[in-house]
TORTORMI-791706 format. One record per residue (C-alpha): x, y, z. Coordinates in steps of 0.2 Angstrom, whole numbers. Last residue first. Layout:
residues N
+-------+-------+-------+
|     X |     Y |     Z |
+-------+-------+-------+
|     X |     Y |     Z |
...
+-------+-------+-------+
end
This chain:
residues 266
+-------+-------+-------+
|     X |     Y |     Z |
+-------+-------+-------+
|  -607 |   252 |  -298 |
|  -623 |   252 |  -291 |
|  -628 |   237 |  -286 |
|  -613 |   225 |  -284 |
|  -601 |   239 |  -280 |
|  -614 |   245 |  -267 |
|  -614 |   227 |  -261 |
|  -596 |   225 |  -261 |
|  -595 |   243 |  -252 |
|  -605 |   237 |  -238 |
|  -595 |   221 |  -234 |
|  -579 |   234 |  -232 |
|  -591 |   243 |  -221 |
|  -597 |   228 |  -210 |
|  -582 |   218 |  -207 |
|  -571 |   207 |  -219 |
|  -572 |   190 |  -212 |
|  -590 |   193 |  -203 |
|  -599 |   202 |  -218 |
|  -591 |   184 |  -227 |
|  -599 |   173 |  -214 |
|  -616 |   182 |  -216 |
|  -614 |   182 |  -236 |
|  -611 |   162 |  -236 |
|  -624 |   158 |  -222 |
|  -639 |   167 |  -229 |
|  -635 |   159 |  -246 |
|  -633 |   142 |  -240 |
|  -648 |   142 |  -228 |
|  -652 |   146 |  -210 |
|  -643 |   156 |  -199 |
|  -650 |   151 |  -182 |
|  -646 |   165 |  -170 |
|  -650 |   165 |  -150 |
|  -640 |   151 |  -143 |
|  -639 |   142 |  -127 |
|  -642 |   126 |  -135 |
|  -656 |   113 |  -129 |
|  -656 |   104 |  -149 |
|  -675 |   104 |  -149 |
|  -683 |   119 |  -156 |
|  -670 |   127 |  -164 |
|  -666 |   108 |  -174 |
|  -684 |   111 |  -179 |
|  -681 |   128 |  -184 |
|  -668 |   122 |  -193 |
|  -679 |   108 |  -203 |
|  -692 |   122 |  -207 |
|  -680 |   131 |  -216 |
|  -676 |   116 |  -228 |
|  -695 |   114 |  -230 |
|  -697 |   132 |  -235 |
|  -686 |   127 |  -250 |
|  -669 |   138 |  -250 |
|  -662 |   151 |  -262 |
|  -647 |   148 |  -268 |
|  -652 |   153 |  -285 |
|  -657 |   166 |  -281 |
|  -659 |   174 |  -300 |
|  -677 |   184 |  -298 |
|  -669 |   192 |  -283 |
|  -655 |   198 |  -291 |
|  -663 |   206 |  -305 |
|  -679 |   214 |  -295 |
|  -661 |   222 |  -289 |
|  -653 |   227 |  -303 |
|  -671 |   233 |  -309 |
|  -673 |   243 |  -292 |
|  -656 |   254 |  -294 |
|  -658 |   258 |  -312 |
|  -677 |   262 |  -307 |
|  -672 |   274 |  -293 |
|  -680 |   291 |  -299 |
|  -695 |   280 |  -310 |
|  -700 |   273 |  -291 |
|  -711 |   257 |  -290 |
|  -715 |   251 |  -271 |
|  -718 |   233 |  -272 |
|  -726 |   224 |  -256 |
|  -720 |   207 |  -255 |
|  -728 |   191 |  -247 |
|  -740 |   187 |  -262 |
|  -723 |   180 |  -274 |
|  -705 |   186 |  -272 |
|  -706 |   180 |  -255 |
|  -716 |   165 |  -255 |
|  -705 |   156 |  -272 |
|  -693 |   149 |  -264 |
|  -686 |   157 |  -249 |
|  -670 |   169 |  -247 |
|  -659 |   169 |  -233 |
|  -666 |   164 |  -217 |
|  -664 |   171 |  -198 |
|  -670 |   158 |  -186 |
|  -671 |   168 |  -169 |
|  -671 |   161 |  -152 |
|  -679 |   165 |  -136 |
|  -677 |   151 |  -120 |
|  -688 |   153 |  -104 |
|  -677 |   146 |   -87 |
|  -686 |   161 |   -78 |
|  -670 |   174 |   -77 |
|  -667 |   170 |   -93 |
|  -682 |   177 |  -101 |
|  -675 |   194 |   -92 |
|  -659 |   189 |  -101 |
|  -661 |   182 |  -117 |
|  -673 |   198 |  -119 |
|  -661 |   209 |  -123 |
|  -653 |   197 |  -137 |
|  -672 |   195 |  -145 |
|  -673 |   212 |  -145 |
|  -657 |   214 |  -154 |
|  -662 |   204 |  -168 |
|  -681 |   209 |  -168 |
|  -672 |   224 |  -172 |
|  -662 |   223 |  -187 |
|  -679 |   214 |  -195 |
|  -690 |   228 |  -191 |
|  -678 |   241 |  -198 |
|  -671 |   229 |  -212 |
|  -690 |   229 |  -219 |
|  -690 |   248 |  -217 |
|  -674 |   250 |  -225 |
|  -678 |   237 |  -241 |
|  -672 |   247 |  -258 |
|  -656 |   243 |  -257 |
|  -649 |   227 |  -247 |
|  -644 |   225 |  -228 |
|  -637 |   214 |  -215 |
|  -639 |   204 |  -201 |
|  -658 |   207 |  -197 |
|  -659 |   205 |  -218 |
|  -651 |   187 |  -214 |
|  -670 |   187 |  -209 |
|  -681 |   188 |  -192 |
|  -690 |   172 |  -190 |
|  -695 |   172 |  -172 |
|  -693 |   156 |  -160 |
|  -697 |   155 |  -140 |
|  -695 |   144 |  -131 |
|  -702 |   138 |  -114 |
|  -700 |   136 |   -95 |
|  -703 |   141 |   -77 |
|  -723 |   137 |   -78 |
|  -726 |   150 |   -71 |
|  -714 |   160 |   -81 |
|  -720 |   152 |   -99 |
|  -739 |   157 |   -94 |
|  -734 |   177 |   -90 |
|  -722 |   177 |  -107 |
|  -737 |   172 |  -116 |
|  -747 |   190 |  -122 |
|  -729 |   198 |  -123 |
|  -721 |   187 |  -134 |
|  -737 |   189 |  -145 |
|  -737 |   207 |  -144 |
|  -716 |   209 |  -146 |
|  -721 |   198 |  -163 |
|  -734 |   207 |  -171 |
|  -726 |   225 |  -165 |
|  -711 |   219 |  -175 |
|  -715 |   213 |  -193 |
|  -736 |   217 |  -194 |
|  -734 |   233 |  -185 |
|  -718 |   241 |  -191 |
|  -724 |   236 |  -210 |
|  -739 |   241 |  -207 |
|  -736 |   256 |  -201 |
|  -721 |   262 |  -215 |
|  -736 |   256 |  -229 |
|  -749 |   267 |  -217 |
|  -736 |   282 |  -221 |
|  -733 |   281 |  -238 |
|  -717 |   273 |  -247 |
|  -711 |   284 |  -261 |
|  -698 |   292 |  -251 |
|  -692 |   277 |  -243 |
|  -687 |   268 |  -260 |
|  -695 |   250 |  -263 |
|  -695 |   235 |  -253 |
|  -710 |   229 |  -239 |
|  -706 |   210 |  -235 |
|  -720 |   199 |  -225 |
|  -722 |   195 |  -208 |
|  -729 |   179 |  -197 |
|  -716 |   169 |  -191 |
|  -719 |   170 |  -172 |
|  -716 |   151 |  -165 |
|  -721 |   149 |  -148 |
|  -713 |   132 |  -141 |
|  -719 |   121 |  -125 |
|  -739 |   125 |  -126 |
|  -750 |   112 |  -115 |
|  -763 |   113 |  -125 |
|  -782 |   120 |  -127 |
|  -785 |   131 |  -113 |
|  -767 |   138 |  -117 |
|  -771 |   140 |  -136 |
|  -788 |   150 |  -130 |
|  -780 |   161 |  -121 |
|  -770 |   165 |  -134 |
|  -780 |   168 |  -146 |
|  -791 |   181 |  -135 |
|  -775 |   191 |  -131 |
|  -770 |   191 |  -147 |
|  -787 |   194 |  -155 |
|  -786 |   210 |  -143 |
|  -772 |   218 |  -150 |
|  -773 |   215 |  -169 |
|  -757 |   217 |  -180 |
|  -754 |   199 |  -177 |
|  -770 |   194 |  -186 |
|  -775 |   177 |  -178 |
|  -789 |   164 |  -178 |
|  -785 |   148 |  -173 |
|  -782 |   130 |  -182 |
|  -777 |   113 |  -173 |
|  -766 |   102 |  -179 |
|  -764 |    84 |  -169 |
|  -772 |    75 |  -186 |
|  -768 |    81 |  -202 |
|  -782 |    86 |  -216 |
|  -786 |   103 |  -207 |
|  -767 |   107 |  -212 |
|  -770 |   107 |  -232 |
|  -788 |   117 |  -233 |
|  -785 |   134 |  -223 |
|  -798 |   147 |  -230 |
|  -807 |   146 |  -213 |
|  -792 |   148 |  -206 |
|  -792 |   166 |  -211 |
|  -777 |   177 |  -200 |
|  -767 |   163 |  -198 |
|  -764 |   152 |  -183 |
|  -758 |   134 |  -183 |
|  -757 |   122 |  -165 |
|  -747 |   111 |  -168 |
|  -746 |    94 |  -154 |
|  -728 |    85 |  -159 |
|  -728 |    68 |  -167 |
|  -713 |    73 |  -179 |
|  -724 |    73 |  -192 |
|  -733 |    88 |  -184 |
|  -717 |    96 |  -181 |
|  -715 |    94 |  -201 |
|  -731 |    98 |  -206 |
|  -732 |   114 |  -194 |
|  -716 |   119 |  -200 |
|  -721 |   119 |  -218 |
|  -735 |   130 |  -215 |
|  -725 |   144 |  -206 |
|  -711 |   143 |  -218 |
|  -724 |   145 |  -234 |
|  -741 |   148 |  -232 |
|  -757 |   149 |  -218 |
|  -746 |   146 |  -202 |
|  -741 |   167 |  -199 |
|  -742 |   163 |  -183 |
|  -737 |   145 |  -173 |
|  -740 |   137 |  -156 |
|  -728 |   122 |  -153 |
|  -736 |   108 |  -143 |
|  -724 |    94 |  -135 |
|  -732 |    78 |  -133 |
|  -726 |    68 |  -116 |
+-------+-------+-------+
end
C-alpha cells in the first residue's frame, strides 16, 4: 500500500528535496509551504499534493491538517520548516527572539500536537523534525537558534515515551551545514560593530564549508529515518556534522568548547 509523508517547510531546500525523492520512491507527498501558489517544480510531479501552511499560524495548522487527513492516509509527518537567526543577543529585538522561538519550536510542538490524536487512533506513525548538529552543539553568534534546536532535541527524547506508549515513532535528523539554503534567504543577520571581530571569523567559516552537504544527501537520511524500523531518535546527518559530533563525544563537552573558542577567538 502507498505510504504518504506530510511535510512543512516544502517550498526550498531539504523540505523540497525530500518531497522529490519520497515522491520518486512511489510514496504519497503531501508538501506544505506558506505560498503554494508560488510553488512551480513540485506541481509538475504526480502523487504531490500542495497545502497552505505557516507554521507560526495556530489555526491554519489545525485547518491543514485536517484537510491532509481527509485527503491521505498520513504514515510519516515530517516538520522541517525553520530558518537560522545568528548575530549577538544584545542586538537582536524582541519579535526577532519571537519569531525565531515560534517559527523553530512552537511550529514544530504545534504540528506534532495538531496529529498526535490521528497517529493514536490509528496506533501508529513517525514523526521526523530537522533539528541541527547546532541541537548537539554550539557556535558564536547563534544562542537563540541553538535554544530552539537544543530543545527540540530533548523534546523529541521526552516524547519517545508518551509516543511510545501508542506504538508512534519521533526521530530527529540533525544536519550539518547545507549548500547554499542556509547562508542564502534562510538566515536572518544581525550586524553588531561591538562583535565584528567575532562575526567576520565566523561569516568566514561558514562561507568556507566545505564539507557542507547537498539537500539531496540529507534528504536520503531522512529517507533511510523513515524506513529503516529503528528505535532511534537522532540521525546525524552529513560528514561535517558527524566529524564534530564524534569528536565533542571523544573529548567531552568543555574541552570541545574551548577548541571552538580557540578557533574563534583566539
Amino acid at each position: 500500500m502507498q505510504k504518504t509523508i506530510f511535510i512543512t517547510g516544502a517550498s526550498t531546500g531539504l523540505g523540497k528535496a525530500t518531497a522529490k525523492l519520497f515522491q520518486s520512491k512511489n510514496w504519497n507527498v503531501i508538501a506544505t509551504m506558506r505560498n503554494p501558489e508560488k510553488e512551480t517544480e513540485l506541481t509538475q510531479l504526480e502523487n504531490i499534493t500542495l497545502l497552505p501552511l505557516d507554521v507560526t499560524q495556530s489555526d491554519q495548522i489545525k485547518n491543514t491538517v485536517a484537510k491532509a487527513i481527509a485527503l491521505q492516509n498520513i504514515d510519516v509527518v515530517f516538520n522541517n520548516a525553520g530558518y537560522g537567526l545568528m548575530g549577538a543577543l544584545e542586538s537582536f529585538s524582541d519579535e526577532q527572539i519571537l519569531k525565531q522561538i515560534d517559527t523553530n519550536l512552537l511550529g514544530v510542538l504545534r504540528v506534532t500536537q495538531a496529529f498526535i490524536p490521528y497517529f493514536r487512533e490509528k496506533k501508529s506513525g513517525l514523526f521526523i523534525s530537522t533539528t541541527s548538529m547546532g541541537g548537539l552543539l554550539a557556535f558564536p553568534l547563534h544562542s537563540i537558534y541553538h535554544a530552539t534546536k537544543f530543545a527540540l532535541e530533548g523534546w523529541s527524547e521526552s516524547m519517545s515515551f508518551e509516543l511510545g506508549l501508542h506504538n508512534i515513532g519521533i526521530k530527529t535528523i540533525a544536519p550539518g551545514g547545507i549548500a547554499t539554503e542556509f547562508t542564502g534567504k534562510s538566515l536572518d543577520k544581525s550586524i553588531n560593530p561591538d562583535y565584528q571581530q567575532l562575526e567576520d571569523k565566523l561569516f568566514a567559516a561558514i562561507d568556507n564549508m566545505k564539507s557542507a552537504s547537498t539537500a539531496e544527501q540529507i534528504a536520503e537520511v531522512v529517507y533511510e529515518a523513515a524506513t529503516d524500523g529503528k528505535d532511534q531518535i537522532r540521525y546525524v546527518a552529513g560528514e561535517d556534522a558527524k566529524a564534530l559530533y564524534a569528536r565533542r563525544l571523544e573529548i567531552g563537552n568543555e574541552e570541545f568548547r574551548k577548541e571552538i573558542k580557540k578557533q574563534f577567538l583566539g
